[in-house]
C-alpha positions in Angstrom: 100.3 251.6 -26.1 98.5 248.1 -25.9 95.1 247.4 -24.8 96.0 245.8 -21.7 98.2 249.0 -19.9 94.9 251.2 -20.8 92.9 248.5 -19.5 95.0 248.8 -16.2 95.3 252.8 -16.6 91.9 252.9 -16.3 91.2 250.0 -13.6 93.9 251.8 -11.5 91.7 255.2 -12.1 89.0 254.1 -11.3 90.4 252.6 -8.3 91.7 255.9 -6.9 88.4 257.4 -7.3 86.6 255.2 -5.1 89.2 255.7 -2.5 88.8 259.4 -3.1 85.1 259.1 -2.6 85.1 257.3 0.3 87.3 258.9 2.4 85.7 262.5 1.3 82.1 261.5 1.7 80.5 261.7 5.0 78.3 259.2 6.4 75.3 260.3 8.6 75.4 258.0 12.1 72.1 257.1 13.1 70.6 258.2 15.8 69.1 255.3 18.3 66.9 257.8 20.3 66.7 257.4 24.3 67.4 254.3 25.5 64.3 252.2 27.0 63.7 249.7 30.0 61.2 248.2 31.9 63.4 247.3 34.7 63.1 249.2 38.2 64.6 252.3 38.6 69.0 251.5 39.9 69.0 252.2 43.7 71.5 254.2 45.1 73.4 252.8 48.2 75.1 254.0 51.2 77.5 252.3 53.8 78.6 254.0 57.2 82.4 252.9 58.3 83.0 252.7 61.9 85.4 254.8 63.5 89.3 252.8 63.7 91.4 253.8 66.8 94.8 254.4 66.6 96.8 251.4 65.4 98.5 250.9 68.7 95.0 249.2 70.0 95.3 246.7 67.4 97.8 243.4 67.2 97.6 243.2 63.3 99.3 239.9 63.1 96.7 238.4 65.8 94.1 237.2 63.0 95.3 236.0 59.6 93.1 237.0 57.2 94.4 235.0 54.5 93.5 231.4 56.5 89.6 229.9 56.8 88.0 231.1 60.0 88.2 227.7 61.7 92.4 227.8 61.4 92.7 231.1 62.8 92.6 229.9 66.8 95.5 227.6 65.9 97.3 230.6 64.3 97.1 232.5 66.9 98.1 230.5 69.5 101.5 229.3 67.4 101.9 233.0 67.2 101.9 233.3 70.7 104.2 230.8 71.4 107.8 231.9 71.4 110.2 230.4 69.5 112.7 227.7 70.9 116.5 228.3 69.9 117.9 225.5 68.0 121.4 224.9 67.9 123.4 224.7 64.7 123.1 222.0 62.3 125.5 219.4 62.5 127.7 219.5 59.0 126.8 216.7 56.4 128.6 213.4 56.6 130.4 213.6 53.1 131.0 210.1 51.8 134.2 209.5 49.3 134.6 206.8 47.4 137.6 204.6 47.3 139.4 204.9 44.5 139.2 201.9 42.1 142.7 200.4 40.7 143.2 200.1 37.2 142.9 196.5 35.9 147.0 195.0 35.2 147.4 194.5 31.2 148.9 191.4 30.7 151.3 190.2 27.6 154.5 191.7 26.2 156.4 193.3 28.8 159.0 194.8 26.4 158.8 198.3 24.7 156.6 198.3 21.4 157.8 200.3 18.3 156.2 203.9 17.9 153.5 203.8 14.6 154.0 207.3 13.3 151.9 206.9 10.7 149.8 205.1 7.8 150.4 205.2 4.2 148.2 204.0 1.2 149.0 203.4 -2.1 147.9 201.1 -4.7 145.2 199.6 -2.7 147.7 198.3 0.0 148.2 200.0 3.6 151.8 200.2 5.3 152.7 201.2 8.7 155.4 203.4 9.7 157.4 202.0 12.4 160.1 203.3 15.3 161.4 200.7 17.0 163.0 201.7 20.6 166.7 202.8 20.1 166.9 203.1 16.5 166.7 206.9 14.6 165.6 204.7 11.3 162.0 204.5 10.4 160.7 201.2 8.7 157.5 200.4 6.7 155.4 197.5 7.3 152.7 196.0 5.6 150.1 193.2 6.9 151.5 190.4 7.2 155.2 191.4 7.1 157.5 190.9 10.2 160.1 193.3 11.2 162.4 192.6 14.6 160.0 189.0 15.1 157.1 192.1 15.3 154.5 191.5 12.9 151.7 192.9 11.5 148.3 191.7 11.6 145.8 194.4 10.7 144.6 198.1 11.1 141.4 199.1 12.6 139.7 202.1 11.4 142.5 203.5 10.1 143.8 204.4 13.7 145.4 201.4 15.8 148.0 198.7 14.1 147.6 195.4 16.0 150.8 194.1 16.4 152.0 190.4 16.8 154.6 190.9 19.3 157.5 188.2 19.5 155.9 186.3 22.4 152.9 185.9 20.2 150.7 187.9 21.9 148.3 190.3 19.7 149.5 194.4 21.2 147.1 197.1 19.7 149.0 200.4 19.2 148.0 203.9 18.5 148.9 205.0 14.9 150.3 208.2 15.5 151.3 208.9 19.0 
């Protein structure tokens, strides 16, 4: 045994007899005597309800007690008013839009090879290409022409721009 586990031993001990004490012991409540004031004695009062008749004598609805006082003639007299019939609602004018036409694309008018894919090696990015009618796929590289279809660059991986052979610049999906 070290010092310090008999130093807790006996801090815990100790501990466990206050506890003890203080839930044993028990503590006299004082007594405040009889309470004291100088104020009058409370008075006691009483309230007389007049008799209510049967609740056929009375229009409950004909004063709003909710409303100020100086509202309630108006109430009443709406109240007494009967109601006019109103014919149905007309349906609402529903408005539709014209549809917009899609802007014309100009430029190549003949069918652009499929991209199927991208591959990268060394540093340097080809393009997989279809061309329409042919089973044989072709690799292409920027700045390499295939069928008078060059190409010029890749964008994010995801579109080959193509130099199709009436010089105009064609931007294809890679992959589609």
């Amino acid at each position: 045994m070290t010092i310090e586990r008999l130093t807790v031993g006996a801090a815990g001990l100790v501990c466990c007899a206050a506890v003890a004490w203080l839930v044993l012991s028990e503590h006299p409540v004082p007594d405040p005597g009889p309470g004291t004031t100088k104020a009058a004695e409370i008075q006691h009062l009483r309230a007389d309800v007049a008799a209510i008749g049967t609740f056929e004598q009375f229009n409950v609805n004909a004063e709003n007690p909710f409303i100020p006082v100086h509202m309630r003639a108006a109430e009443k007299q709406s109240m007494a008013e009967k109601p006019t019939k109103v014919g149905p609602k007309p349906p609402p004018e529903v408005i539709v839009d014209k549809p917009k036409a899609l802007p014309k694309i100009g430029g190549w008018t003949g069918a652009a090879p499929a991209c199927l894919g991208v591959v990268t090696a060394a540093g340097s990015e080809r393009i997989i290409l279809r061309f329409p009618g042919e089973n044989a796929d072709r690799s292409i590289a920027i700045g390499e022409t295939i069928n008078r279809w060059t190409l010029t660059g890749i964008e994010h991986g995801q579109v080959a721009l193509l130099r199709d052979p009436g010089g105009t610049i064609q931007r294809v999906l890679i992959g589609r």
